[in-house]
PAMAR-99767 format. One record per residue (C-alpha): residue in three letters; x, y, z. Coordinates in steps of 0.5 Angstrom, whole numbers, padded with zeros to 4 digits, always signed. Example, Ala and Ser with C-alpha at 12.3 -4.5 7.8 and 13.67 -1.06 7.14 Angstrom:
<nodes>
ala+0025-0009+0016;ser+0027-0002+0014;
</nodes>
This chain:
<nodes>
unk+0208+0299+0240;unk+0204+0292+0238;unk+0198+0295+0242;unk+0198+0301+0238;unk+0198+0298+0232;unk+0192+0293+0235;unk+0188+0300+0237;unk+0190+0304+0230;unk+0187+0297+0227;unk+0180+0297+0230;unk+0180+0304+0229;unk+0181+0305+0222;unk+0176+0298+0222;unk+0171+0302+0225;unk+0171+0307+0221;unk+0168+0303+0215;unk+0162+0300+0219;unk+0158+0307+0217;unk+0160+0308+0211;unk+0160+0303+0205;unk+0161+0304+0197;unk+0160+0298+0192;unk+0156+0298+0185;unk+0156+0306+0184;unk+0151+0305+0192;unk+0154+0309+0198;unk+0151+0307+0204;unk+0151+0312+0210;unk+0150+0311+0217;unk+0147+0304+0216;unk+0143+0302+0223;unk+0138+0297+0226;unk+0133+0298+0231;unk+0134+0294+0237;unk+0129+0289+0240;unk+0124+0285+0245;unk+0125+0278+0247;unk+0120+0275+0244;unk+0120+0280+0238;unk+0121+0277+0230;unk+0122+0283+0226;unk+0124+0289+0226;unk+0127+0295+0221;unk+0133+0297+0219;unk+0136+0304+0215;unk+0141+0308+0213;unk+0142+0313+0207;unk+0144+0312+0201;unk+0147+0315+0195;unk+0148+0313+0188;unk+0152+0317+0182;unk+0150+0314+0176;unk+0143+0312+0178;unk+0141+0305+0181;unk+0135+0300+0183;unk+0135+0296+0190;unk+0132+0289+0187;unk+0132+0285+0194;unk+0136+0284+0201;unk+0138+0279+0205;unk+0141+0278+0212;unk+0143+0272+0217;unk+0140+0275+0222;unk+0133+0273+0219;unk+0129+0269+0215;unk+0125+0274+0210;unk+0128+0280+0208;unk+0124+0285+0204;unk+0125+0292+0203;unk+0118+0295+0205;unk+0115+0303+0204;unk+0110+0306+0210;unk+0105+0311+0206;unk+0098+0315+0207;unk+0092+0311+0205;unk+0086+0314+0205;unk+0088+0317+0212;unk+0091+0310+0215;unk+0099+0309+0215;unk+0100+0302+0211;unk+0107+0299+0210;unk+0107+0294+0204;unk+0114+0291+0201;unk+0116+0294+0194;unk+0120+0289+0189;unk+0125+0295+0186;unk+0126+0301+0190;unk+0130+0307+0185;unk+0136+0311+0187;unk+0136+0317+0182;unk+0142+0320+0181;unk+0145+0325+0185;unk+0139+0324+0190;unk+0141+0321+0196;unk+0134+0318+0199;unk+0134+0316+0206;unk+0131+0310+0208;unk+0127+0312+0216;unk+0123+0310+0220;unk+0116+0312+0217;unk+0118+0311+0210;unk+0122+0306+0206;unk+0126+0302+0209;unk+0128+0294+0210;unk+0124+0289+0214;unk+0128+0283+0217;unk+0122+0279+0218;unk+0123+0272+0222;unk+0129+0273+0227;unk+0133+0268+0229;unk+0134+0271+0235;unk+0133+0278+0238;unk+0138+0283+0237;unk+0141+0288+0242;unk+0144+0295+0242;unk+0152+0294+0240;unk+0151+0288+0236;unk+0152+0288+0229;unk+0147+0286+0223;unk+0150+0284+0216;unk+0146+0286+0211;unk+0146+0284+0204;unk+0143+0289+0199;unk+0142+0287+0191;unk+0143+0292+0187;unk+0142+0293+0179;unk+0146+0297+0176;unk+0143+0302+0169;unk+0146+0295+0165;unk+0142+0291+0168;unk+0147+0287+0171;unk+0145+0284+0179;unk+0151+0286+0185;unk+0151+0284+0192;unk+0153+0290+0196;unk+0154+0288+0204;unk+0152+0293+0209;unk+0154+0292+0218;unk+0149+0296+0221;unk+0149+0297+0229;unk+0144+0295+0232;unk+0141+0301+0237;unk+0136+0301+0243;unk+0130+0300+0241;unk+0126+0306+0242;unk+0133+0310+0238;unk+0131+0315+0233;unk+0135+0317+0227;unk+0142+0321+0228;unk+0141+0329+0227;unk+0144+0333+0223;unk+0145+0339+0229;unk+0148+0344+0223;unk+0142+0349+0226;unk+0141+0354+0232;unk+0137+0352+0238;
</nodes>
């Protein structure tokens, strides 16, 4: 009966690595791309969701020296990556941070990070009265050639 209990416990625990709610900011399906040896960055991504409307003002994470939350965009015909200092959440708009778009650069690692590992990852989040909350993220390292999770609701 004790394992039981054990089990249902590290089932339940799991259950809340994917999905976390903190300071009016859902966070789904948090994930990080697996990497090389000698590799020192890599990104990380996940949805999220804010009811009333927040803005993202910086991230940080033990598993890297920098942190930052980065925008890929078209530039005259050239994809260009650049860091952006706030990153809105409107209400009731889920915005997807993904490869190719925003997302959040771990820059510097402190080691290289294999699939099945999980990376804490500490989001900040100004809410509409200007107050600054920490808002903790576990995201599961996936192989490094992972793409993000499809929704298969469509006919093939």
């Amino acid at each position: 009966m004790h394992i039981i209990h054990k089990l249902a416990g590290l089932a339940l625990a799991s259950l809340f690595i994917g999905n976390v709610a903190a300071a009016d900011l859902e966070v789904k399906d948090p994930w990080v791309r697996g990497t090389v040896p000698a590799q020192k960055v890599t990104g990380a991504f996940m949805q999220l969701g804010s009811k009333g409307g927040v803005t993202i003002v910086g991230a940080a994470s033990p598993a890297a020296g920098v942190v930052e939350i980065h925008e890929m965009a078209m530039d005259g015909g050239v994809m260009k990556m650049r860091a952006v200092k706030r990153l809105d959440v409107q209400p009731g708009q889920p915005l997807e941070l993904k490869p190719g778009s925003y997302h959040v650069m771990l820059i510097d690692l402190k080691k290289p990070l294999a699939a099945g590992e999980v990376v804490p990852i500490t989001l900040k989040v100004e809410g509409k009265d200007k107050k600054t909350e920490a808002v903790e993220v576990k995201a599961e390292v996936r192989a490094l050639t992972a793409a993000p999770a499809m929704d298969h609701k469509h006919m093939h």
